[in-house]
Backbone as CSV, one residue per row, in Angstrom:
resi,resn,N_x,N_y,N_z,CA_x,CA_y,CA_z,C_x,C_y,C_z
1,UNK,0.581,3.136,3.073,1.066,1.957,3.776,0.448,1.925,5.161
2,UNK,0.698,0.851,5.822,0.556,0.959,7.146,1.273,-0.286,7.660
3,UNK,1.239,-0.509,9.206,1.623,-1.540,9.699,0.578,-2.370,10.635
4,UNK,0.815,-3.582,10.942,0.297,-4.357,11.688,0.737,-5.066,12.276
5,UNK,0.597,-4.980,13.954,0.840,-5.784,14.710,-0.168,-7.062,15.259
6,UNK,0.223,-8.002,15.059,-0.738,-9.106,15.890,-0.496,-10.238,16.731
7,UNK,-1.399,-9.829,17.392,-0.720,-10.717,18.632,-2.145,-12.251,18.850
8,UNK,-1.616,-12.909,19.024,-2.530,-14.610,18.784,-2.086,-15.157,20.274
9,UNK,-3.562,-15.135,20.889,-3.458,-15.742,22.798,-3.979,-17.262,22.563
10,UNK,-3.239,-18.176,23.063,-3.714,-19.774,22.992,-3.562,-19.655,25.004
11,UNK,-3.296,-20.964,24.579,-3.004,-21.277,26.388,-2.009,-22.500,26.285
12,UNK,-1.132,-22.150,27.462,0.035,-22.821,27.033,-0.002,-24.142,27.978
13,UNK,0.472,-25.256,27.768,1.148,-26.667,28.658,1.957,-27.546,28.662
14,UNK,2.403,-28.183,29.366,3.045,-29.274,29.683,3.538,-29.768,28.058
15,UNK,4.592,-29.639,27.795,4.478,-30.469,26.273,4.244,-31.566,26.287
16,UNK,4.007,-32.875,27.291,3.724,-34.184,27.376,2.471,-34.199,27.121
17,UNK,1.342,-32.960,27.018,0.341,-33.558,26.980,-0.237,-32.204,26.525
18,UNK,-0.155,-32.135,25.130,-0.048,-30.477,24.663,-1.769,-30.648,24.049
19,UNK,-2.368,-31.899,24.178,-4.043,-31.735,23.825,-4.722,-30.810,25.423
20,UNK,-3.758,-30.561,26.258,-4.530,-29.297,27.420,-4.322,-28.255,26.677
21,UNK,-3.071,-27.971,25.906,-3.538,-26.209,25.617,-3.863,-26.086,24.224
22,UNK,-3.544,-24.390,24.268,-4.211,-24.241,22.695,-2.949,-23.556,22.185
23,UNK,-2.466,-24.156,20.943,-1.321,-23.694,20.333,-1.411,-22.368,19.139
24,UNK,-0.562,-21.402,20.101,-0.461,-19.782,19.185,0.344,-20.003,17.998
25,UNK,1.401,-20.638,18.866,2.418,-20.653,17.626,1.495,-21.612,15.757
26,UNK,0.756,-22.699,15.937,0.182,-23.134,15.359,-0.677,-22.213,14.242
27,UNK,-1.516,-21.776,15.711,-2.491,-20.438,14.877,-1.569,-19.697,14.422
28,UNK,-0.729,-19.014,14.614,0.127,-18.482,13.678,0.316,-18.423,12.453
29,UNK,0.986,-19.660,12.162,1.423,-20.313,10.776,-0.045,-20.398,9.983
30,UNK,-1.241,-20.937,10.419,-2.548,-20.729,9.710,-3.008,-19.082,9.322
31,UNK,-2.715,-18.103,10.580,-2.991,-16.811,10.008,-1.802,-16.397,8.614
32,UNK,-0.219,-16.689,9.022,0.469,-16.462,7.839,0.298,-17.048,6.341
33,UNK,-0.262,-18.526,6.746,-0.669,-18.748,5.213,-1.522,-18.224,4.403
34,UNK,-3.010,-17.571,5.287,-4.316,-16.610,5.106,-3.070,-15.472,4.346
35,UNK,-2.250,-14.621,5.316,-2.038,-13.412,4.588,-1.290,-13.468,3.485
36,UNK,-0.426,-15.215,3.384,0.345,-14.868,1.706,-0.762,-15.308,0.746
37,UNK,-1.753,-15.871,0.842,-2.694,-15.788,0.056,-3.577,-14.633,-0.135
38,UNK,-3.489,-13.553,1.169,-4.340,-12.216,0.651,-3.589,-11.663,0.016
39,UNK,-2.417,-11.024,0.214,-1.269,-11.052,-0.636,-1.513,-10.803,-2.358
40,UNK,-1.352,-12.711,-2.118,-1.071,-12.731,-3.656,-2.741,-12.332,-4.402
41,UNK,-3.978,-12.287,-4.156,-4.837,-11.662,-4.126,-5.026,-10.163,-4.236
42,UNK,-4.410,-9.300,-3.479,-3.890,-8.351,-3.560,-3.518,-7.998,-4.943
43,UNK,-2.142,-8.517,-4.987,-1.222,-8.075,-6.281,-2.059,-8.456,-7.524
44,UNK,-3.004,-9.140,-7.542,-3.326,-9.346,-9.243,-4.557,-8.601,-8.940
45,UNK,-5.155,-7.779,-7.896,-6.131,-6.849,-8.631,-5.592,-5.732,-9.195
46,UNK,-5.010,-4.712,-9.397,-4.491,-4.079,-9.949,-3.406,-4.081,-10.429
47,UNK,-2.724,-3.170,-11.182,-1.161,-2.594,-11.252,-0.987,-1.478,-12.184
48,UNK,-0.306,-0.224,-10.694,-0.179,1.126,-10.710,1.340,1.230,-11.952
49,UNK,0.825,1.761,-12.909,1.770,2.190,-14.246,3.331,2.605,-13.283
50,UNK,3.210,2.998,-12.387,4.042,3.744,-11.586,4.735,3.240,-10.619
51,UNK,3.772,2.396,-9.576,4.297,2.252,-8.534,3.871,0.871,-8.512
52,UNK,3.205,-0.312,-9.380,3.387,-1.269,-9.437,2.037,-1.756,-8.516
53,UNK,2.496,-2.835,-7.886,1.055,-3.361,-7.751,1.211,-4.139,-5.739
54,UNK,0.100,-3.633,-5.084,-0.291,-3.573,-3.880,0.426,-5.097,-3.109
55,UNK,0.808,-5.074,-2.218,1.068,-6.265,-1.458,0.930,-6.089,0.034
56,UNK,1.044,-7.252,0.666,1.654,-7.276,1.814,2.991,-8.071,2.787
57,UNK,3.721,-7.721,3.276,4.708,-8.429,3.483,5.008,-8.564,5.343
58,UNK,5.337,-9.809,5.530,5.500,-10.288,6.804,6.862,-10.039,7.687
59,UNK,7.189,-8.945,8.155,8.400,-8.684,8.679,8.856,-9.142,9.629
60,UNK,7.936,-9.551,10.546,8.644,-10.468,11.772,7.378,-11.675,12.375
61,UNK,8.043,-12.280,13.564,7.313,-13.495,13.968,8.170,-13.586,15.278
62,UNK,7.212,-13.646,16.692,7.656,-14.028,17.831,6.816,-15.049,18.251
63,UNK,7.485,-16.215,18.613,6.554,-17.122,19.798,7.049,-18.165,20.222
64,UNK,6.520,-18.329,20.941,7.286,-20.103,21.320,7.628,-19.742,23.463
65,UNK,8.200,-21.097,23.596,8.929,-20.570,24.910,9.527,-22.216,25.199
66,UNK,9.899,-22.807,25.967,10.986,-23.398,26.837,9.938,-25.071,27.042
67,UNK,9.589,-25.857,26.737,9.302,-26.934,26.517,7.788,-27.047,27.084
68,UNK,7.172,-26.112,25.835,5.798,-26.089,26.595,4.666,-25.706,25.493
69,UNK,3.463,-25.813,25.448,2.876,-25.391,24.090,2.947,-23.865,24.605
70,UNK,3.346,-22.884,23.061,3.363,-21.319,22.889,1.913,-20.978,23.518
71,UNK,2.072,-20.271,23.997,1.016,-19.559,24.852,0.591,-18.199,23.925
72,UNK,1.496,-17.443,23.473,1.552,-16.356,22.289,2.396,-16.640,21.534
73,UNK,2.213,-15.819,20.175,2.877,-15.718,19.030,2.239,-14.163,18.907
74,UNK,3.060,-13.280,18.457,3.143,-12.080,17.615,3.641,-12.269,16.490
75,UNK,2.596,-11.381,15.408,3.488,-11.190,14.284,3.252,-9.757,13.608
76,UNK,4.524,-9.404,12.945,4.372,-7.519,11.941,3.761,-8.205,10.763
77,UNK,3.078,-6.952,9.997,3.358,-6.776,8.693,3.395,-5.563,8.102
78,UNK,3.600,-5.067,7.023,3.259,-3.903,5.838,2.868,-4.319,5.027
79,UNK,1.523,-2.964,4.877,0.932,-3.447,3.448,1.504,-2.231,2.982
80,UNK,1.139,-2.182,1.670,1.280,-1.690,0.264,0.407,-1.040,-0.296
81,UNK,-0.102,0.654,-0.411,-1.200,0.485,-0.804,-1.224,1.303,-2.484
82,UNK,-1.598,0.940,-2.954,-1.980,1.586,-4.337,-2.560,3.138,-4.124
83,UNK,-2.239,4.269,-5.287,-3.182,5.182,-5.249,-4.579,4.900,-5.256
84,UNK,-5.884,5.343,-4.187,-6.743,5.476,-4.111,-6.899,4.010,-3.404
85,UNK,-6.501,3.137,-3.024,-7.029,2.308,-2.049,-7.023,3.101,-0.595
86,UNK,-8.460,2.067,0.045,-8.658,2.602,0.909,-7.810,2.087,2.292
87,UNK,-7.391,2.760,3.284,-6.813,2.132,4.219,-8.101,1.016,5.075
88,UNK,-8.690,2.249,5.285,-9.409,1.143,6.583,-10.314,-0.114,5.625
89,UNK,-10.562,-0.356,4.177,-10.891,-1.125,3.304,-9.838,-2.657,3.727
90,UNK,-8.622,-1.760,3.309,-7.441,-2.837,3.604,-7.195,-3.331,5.108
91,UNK,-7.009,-2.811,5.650,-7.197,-3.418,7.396,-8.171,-4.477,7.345
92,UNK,-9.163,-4.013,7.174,-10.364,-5.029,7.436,-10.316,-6.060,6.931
93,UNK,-9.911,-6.551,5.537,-9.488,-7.557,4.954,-8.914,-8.420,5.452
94,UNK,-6.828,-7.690,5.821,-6.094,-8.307,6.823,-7.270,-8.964,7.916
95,UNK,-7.811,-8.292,8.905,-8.356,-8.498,9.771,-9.156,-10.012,9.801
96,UNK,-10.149,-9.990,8.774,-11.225,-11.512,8.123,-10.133,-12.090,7.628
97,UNK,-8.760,-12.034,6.902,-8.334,-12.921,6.569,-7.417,-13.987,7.695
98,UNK,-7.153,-12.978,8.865,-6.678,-13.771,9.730,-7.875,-14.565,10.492
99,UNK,-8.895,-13.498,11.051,-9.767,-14.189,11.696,-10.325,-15.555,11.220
100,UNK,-10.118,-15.741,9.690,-10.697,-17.039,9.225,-10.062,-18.253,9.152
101,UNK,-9.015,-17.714,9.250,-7.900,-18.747,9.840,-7.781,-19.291,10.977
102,UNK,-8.249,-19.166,12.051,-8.397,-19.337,13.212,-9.333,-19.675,13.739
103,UNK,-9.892,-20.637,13.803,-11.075,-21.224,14.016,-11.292,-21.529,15.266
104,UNK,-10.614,-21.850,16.001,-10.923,-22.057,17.483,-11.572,-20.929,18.345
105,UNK,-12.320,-20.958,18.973,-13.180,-19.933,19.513,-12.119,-19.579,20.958
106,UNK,-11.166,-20.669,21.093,-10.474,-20.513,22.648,-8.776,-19.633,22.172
107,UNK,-8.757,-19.316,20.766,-7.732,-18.714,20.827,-7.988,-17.270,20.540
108,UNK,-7.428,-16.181,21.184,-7.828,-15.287,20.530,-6.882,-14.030,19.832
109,UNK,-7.430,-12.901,19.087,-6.438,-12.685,18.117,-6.787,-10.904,18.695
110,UNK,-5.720,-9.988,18.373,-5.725,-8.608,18.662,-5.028,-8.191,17.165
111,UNK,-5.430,-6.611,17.285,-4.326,-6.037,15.777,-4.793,-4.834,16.490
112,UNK,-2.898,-4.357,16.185,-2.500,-2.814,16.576,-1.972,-2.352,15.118
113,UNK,-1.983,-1.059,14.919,-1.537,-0.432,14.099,-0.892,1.321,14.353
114,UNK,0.809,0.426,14.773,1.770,1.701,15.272,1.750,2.707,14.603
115,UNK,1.757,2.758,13.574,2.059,3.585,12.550,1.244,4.801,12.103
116,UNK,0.351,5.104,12.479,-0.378,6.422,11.918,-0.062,7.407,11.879
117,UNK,-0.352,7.860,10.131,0.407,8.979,9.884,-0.780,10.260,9.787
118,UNK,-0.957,10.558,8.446,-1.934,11.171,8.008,-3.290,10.839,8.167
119,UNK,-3.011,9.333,8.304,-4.359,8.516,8.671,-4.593,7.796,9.931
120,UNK,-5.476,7.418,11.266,-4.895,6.339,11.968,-4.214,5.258,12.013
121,UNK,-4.777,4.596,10.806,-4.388,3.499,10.542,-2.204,3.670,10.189
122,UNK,-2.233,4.383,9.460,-1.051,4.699,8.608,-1.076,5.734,7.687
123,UNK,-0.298,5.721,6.204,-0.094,6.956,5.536,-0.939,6.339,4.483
124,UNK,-1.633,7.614,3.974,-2.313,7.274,2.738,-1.390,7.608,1.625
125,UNK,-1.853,7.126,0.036,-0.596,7.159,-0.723,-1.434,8.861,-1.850
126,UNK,-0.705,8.977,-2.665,-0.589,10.215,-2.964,-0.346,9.979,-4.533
127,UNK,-0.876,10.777,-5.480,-0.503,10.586,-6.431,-0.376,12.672,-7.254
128,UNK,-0.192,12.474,-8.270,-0.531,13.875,-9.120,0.031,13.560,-10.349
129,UNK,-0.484,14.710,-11.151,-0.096,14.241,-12.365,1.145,14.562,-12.864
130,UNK,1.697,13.227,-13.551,3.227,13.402,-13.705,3.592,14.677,-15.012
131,UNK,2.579,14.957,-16.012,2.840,16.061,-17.133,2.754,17.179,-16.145
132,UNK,2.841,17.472,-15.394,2.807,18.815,-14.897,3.792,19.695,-15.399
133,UNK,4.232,20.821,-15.612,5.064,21.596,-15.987,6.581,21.208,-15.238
134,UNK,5.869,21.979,-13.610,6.777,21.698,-12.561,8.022,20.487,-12.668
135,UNK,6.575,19.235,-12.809,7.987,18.093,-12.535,8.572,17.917,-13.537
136,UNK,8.144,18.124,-15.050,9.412,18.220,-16.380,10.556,18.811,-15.935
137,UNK,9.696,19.986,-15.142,10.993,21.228,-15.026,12.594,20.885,-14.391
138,UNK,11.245,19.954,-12.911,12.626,19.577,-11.882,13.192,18.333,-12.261
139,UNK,12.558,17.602,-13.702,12.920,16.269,-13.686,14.447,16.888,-14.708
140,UNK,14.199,18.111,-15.655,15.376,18.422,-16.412,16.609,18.997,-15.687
141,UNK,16.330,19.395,-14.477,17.322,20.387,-14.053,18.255,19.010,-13.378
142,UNK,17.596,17.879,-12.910,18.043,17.047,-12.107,18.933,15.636,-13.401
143,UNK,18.132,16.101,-14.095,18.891,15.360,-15.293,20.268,16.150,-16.137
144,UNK,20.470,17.314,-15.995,21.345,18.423,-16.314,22.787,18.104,-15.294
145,UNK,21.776,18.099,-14.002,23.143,17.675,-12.680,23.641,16.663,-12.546
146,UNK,23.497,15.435,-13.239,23.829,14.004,-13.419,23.557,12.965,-14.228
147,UNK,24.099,12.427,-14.991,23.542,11.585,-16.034,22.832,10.636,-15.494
148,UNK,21.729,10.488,-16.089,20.928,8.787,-15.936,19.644,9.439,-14.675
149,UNK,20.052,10.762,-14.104,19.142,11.202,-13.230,17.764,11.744,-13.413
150,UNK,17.231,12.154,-13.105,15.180,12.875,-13.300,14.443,12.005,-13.680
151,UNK,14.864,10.796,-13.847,13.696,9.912,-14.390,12.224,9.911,-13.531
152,UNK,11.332,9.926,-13.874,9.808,10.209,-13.108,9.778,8.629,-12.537
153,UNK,9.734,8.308,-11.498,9.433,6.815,-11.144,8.019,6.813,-10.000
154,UNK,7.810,5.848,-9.618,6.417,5.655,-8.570,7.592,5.410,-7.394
155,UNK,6.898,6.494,-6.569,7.876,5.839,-5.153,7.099,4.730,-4.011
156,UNK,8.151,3.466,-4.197,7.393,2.263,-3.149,7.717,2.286,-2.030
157,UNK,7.356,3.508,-1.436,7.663,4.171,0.341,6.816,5.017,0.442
158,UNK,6.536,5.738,1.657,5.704,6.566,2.204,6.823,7.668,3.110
159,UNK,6.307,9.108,2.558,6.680,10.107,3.725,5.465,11.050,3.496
160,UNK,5.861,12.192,3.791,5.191,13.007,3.701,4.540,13.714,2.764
161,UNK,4.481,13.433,1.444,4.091,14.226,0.479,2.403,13.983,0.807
162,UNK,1.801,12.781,1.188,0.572,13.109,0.874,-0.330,14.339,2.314
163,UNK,0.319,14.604,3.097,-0.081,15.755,3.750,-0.393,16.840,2.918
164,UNK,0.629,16.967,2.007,0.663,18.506,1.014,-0.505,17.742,-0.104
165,UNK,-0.684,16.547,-0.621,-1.206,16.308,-1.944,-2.680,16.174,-1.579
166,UNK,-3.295,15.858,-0.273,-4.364,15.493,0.243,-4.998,15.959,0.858
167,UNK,-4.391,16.339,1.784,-5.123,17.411,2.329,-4.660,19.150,2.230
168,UNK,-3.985,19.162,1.715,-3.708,20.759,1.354,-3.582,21.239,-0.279
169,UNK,-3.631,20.656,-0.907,-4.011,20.431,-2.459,-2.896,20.932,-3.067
170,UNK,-1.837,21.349,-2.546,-0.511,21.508,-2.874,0.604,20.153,-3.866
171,UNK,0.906,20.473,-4.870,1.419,19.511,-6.104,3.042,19.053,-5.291
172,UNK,3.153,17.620,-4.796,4.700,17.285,-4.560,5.117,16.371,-4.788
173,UNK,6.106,16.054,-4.868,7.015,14.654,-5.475,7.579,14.417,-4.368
174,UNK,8.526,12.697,-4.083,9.789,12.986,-3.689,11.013,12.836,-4.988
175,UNK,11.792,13.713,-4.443,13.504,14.163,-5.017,14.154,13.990,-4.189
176,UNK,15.384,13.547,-4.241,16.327,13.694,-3.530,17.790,12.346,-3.867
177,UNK,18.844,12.903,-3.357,19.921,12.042,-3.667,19.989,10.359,-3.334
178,UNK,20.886,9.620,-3.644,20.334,8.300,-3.049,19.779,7.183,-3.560
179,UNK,19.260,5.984,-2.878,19.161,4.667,-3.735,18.063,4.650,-2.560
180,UNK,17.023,4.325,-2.790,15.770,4.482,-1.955,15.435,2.770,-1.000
181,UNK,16.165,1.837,-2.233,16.453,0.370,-2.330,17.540,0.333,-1.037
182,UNK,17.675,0.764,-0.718,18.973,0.447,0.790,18.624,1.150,2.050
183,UNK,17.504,1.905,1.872,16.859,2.816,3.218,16.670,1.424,4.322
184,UNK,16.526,1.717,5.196,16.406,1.170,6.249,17.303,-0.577,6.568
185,UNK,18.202,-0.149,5.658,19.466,-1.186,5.873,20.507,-1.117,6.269
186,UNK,21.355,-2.156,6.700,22.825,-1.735,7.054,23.765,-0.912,6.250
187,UNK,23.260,-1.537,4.485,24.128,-0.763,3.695,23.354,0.384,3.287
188,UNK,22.684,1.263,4.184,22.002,2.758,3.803,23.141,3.612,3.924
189,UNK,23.130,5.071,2.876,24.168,5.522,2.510,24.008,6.570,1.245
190,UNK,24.248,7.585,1.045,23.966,8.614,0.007,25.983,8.697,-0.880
191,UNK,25.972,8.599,-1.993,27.198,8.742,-2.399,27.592,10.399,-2.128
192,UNK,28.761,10.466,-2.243,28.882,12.023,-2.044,28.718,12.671,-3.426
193,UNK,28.999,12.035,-4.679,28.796,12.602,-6.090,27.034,13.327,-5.986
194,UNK,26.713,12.007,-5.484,25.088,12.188,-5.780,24.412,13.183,-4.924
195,UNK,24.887,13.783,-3.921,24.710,14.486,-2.954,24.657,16.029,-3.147
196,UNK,26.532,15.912,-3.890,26.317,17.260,-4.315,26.214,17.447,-5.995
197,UNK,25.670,16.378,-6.636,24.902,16.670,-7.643,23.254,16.838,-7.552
198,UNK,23.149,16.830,-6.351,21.703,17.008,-5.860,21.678,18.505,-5.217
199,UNK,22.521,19.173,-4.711,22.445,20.779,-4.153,22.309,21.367,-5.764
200,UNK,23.115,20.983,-6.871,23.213,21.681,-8.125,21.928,21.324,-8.815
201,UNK,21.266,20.512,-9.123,19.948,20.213,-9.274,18.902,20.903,-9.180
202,UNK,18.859,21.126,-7.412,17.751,22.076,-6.923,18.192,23.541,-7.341
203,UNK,19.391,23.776,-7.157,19.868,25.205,-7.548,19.438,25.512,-8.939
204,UNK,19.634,24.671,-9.935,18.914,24.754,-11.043,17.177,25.096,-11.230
205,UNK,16.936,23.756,-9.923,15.386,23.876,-10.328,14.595,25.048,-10.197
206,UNK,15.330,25.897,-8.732,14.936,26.254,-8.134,15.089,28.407,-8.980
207,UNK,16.313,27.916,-9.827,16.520,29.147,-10.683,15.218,29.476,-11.979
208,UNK,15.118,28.282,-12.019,13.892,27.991,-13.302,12.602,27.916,-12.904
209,UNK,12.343,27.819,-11.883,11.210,27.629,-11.167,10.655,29.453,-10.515
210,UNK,11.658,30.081,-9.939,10.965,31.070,-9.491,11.566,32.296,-10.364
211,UNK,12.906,31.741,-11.099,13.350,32.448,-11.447,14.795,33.322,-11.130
212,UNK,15.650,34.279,-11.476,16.647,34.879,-10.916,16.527,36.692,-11.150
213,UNK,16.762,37.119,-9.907,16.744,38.224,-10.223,17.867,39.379,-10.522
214,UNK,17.742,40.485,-10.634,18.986,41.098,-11.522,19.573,42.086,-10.612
């Protein structure tokens, strides 16, 4: 994944006579229509058996001001990236797809990208192979500790596993208790069943995995 910030400079005036400036907020709405069309571009070149298929999504929008043409507009996004897409591939895209939107030579456009993880840009995504011994192992022990649990899924988030999968060649998943669908919401929240059917899980995995001694 990664993020993007962009910020769109016009020049702002008088709203009585808004042919003096150059409207951000305007350019705006032309760069957002560019990115739901890269977007949907995006999503029909591939789709990951796992984790489904690449997008980008528009999280916020600032601009405007007090009876005058917008002088700036900012806007976020996240992309989405598939195993083996490239980050800085994808930036650049974003990048021409806004720039082509914007045709005026007097407005001009910036992109930040807060987020760098493993990569500048952001996190690269991570994959391994799901027959591995290992994850049967931890997918049974986790299915033992709760019904309906270990299922192998594609995770549509980013943490840390691809540090260990990428650059240290070390095999990892994420596990853990929880609804992954409510992270960064008001209603985020781990049940307590699932919590401590998740200590018994690993205790399992972790018996089968290295073993117990006598």
């Amino acid at each position: 994944f990664f993020i993007t910030d962009i910020t769109i400079t016009g020049k702002s005036a008088y709203f009585g006579v808004p042919e003096l400036g150059k409207d951000a907020l305007r350019a705006a709405h032309a760069a957002m229509t560019a990115l739901w069309r890269h977007s949907d571009e995006v999503a029909a070149r591939a789709e990951h058996k796992l984790t489904g298929r690449g997008f980008l999504l528009i999280t916020g929008l600032t601009g405007g001001g007090y009876i005058a043409v917008p002088e700036r507009c900012t806007l976020s996004l996240i992309r989405k990236l598939l195993p083996g897409e490239s980050l800085d591939t994808a930036a650049a895209e974003i990048e021409a797809a806004v720039r082509g939107a914007i045709t005026d030579p007097e407005i001009t456009v910036e992109f930040a990208y807060p987020a760098g993880r493993d990569h500048r840009l952001g996190g690269t995504s991570a994959e391994i192979d799901e027959t591995r011994a290992e994850v049967a192992m931890l997918s049974q022990s986790m299915a033992g500790a709760m019904g309906g649990r270990g299922v192998i899924e594609g995770a549509p988030f980013w943490s840390e596993s691809s540090f260990f999968v990428n650059r240290l060649g070390i095999p990892a998943v994420y596990c853990a208790p929880g609804d992954i669908r409510n992270c960064h919401t008001f209603e985020e929240h781990v049940d307590v069943e699932e919590y401590l059917a998740g200590i018994v899980g690993f205790a399992a995995f972790m018996a089968r995995y290295c073993g117990v001694a006598d």
